[in-house]
C-alpha positions in Angstrom: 152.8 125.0 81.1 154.1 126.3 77.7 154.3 122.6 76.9 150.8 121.5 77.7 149.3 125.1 76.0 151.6 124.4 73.0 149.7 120.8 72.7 151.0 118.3 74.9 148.8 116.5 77.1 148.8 116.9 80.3 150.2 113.4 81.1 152.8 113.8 78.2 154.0 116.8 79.7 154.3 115.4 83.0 156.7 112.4 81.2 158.4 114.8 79.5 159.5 116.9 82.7 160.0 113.9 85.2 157.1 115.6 86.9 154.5 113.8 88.6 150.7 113.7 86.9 148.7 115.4 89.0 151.1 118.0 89.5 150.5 118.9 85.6 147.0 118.5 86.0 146.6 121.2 89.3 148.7 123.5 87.7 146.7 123.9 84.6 143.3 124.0 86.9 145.5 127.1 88.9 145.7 128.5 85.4 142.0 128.4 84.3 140.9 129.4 87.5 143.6 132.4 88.4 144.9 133.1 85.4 147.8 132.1 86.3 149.9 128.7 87.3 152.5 131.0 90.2 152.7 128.8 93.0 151.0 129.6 96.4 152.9 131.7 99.1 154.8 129.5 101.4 154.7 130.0 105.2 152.7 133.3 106.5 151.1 133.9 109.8 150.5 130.4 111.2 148.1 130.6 114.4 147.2 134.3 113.6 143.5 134.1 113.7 142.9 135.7 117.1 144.2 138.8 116.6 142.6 142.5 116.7 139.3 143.0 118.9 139.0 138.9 119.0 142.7 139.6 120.7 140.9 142.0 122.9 137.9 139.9 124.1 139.7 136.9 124.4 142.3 138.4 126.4 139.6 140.4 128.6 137.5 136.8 128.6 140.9 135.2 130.2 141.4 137.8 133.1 137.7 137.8 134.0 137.5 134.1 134.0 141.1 132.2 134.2 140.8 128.6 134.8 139.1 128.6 131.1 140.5 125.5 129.1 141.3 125.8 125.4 138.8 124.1 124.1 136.3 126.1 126.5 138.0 129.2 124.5 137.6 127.9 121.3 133.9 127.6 121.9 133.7 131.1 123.4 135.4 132.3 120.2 132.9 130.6 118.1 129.7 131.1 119.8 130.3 135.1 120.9 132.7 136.2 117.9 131.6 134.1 115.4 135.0 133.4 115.0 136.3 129.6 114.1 139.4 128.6 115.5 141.5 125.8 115.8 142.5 123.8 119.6 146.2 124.3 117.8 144.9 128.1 117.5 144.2 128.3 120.6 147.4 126.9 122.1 149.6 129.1 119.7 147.5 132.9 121.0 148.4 131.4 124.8 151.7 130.6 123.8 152.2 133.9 122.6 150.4 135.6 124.8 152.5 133.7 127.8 149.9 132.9 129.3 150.6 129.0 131.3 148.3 126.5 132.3 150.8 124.6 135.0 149.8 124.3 138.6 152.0 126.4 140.8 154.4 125.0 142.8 153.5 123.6 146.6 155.6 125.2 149.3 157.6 122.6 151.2 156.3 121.0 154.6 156.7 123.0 157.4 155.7 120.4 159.8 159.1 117.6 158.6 160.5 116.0 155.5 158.3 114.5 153.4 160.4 111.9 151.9 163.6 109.8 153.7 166.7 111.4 153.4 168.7 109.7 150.8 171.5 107.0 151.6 175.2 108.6 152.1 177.5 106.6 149.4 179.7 103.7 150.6 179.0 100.5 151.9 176.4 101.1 154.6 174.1 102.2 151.9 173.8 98.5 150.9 173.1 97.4 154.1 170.0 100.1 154.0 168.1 98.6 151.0 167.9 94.6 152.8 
């Protein structure tokens, strides 16, 4: 940045640096618009946008009604809270939250087996698959 304010263009800098261009050219619009060319913060709160009383609601929306699907959440968020989230969002606050969508597991038969027993090893079990 001392470069390009000391004169050099913007693409003469980038040459100069091994730097690529439009690099150059975004860090000089980050200067004239902050004031400064610092890079961005890295990493953060990722998912975080539920959080507080949308936490709350969502959480109270879930236990009233809880075969909602994520996108039927999303749309909840946005039309009640006013609050725009993505599906990923979404996913991330039920991850967190522990909350899982799987189907529970069926008890077994009570009446018999519900699938063949399997073959015992050896050389009848050949004979079984003719």
């Amino acid at each position: 940045m001392a470069a390009v304010d000391g004169g050099l263009s913007r693409h003469q800098a980038a040459k100069l640096f091994s730097v690529g261009v439009n690099s150059v050219i975004r860090w000089c619009q980050r200067k004239r618009d902050t004031g400064s060319f610092s890079p961005k913060p890295i990493g953060g709160c990722r998912g975080c946008r539920i959080k507080g009383a949308d936490r709350v609601w969502l959480l109270a929306r879930i236990a009233a009604k809880p075969d909602l699907t994520l996108e039927e959440m999303r749309r909840e968020l946005l039309a009640e809270r006013g609050l725009s989230a993505s599906y990923g969002a979404v996913w991330l606050f039920c991850e967190r939250e522990r909350f899982s969508f799987k189907k529970p597991c069926t008890p077994r038969s009570k009446i018999g087996l519900t699938s063949p027993k399997p073959a015992p090893s050896g050389a009848n079990s050949s004979r079984r698959l003719m």
